[in-house]
C-alpha positions as CSV (number, residue, x, y, z in Angstrom):
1,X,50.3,-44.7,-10.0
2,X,48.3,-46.6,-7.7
3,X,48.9,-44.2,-4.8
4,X,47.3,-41.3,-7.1
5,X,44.1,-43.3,-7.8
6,X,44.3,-44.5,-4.1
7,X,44.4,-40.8,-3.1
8,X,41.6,-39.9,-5.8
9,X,39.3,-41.9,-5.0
10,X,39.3,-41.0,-1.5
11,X,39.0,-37.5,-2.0
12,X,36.1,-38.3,-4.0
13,X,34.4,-39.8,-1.6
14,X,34.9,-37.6,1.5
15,X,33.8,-35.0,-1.2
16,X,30.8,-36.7,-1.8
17,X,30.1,-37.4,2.1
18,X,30.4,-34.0,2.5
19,X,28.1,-32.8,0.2
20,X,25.5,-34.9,1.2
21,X,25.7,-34.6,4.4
22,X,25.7,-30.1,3.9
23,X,22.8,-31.4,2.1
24,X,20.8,-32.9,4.9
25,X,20.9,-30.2,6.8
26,X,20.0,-27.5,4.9
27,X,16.6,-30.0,4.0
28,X,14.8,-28.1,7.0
29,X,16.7,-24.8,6.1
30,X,19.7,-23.2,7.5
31,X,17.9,-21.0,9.6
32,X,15.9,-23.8,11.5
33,X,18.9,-23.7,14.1
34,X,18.8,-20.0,14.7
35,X,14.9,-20.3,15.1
36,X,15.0,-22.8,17.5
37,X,17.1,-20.5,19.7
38,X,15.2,-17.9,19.4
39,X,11.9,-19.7,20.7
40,X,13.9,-20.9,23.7
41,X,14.6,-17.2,24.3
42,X,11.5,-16.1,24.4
43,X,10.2,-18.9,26.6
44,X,12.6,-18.8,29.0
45,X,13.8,-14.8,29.2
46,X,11.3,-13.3,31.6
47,X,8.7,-10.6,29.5
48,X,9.0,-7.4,29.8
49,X,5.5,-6.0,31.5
50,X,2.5,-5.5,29.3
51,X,1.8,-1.9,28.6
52,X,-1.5,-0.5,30.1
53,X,-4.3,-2.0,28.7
54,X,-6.0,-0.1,26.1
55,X,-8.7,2.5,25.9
56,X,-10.7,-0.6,23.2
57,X,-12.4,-2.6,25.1
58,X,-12.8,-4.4,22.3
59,X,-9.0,-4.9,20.9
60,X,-8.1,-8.7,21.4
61,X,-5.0,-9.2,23.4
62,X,-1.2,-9.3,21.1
63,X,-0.3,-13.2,21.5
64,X,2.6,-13.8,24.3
65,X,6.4,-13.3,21.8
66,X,7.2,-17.3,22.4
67,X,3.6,-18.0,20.6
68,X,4.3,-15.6,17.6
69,X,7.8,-17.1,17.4
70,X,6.2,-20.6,17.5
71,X,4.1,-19.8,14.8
72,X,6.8,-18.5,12.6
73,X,8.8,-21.0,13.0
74,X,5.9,-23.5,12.3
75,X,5.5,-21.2,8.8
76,X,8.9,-21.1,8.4
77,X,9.3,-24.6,8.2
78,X,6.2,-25.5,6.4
79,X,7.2,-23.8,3.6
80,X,5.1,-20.6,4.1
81,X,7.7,-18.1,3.5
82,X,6.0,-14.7,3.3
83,X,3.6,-16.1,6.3
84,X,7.2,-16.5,8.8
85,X,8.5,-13.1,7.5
86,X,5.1,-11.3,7.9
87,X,5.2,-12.8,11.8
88,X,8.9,-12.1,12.2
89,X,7.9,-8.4,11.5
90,X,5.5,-8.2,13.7
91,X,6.6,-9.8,16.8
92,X,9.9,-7.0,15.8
93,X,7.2,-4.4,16.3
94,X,6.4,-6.2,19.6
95,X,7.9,-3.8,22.7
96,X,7.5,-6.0,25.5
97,X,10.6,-7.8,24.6
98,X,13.7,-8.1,26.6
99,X,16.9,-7.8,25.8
100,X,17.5,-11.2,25.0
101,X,14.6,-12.1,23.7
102,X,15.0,-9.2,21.1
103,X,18.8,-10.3,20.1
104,X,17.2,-13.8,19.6
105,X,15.0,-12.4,17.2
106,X,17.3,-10.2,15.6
107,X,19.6,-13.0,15.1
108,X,16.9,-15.5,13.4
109,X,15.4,-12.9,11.3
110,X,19.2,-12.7,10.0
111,X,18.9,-16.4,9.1
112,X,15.6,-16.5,7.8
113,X,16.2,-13.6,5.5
114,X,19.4,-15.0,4.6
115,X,18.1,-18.4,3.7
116,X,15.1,-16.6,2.0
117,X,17.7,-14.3,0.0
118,X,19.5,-17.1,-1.6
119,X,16.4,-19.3,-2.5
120,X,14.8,-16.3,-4.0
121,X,18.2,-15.7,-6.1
122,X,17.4,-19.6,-7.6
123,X,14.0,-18.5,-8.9
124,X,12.0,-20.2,-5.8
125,X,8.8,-18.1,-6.3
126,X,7.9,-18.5,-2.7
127,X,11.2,-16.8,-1.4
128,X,10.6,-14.3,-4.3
129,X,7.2,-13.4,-3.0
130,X,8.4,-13.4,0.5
131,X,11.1,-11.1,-0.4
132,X,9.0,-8.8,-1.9
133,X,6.4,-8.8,1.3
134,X,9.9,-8.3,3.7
135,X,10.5,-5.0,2.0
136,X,7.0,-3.7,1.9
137,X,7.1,-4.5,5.4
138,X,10.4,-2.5,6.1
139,X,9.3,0.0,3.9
140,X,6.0,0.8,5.7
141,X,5.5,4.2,7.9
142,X,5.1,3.3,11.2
């Protein structure tokens, strides 16, 4: 009898360990991993060259990709939602990408949208609202 509760209450607690410790990380979202990655990759993957410059004098250069991702990643983890996807989508846009640099992306977008997905399915307005801007976004003629 002993041995049971022995055995229970040790499950119990690794349970709870377990839990909480899922729980820490998941405080600066899942996705916080993937997005780190992704801004090494486009710091350190060498850029594809700029196209020619354009016939606006005018136009303001596009920021470098490793700046965009910054600053989605700085949304991202500030809570602005529909801010990181809105930047995600545009640096997707972006075509002087490499290889790399593009899978990165590709793979961070995955988690954002993944994290995003399941907070929206809890009723968190701001993943709701950036779900919504995500599919306007995809849905949009390019």
């Amino acid at each position: 009898m002993q041995y049971r509760l022995l055995a229970t209450t040790i499950l119990c607690a690794s349970l709870t360990m377990t839990a909480v410790s899922c729980r820490r990380k998941s405080a600066a979202g899942p996705a916080s991993g993937e997005l780190d990655k992704a801004v090494k990759a486009m710091g350190t993957a060498d850029s594809a060259p700029a196209p020619a410059s354009s016939s606006e004098p005018s136009a303001a250069p596009a920021p470098a990709p490793v700046q965009e991702m910054k600053q989605a990643v700085e949304a991202y983890k500030g809570g602005q939602l529909e801010d990181a996807v809105t930047r995600l989508q545009k640096l997707r846009a972006t075509t002087t990408m490499t290889a790399q640099q593009r899978m990165a992306l590709n793979d961070a977008m995955a988690a954002v949208m993944t994290d995003i997905y399941a907070l929206a399915a809890k009723g968190e307005p701001r993943a709701v609202q950036a779900v919504k801007q995500y599919e306007l976004l995809q849905n949009k003629p390019r």
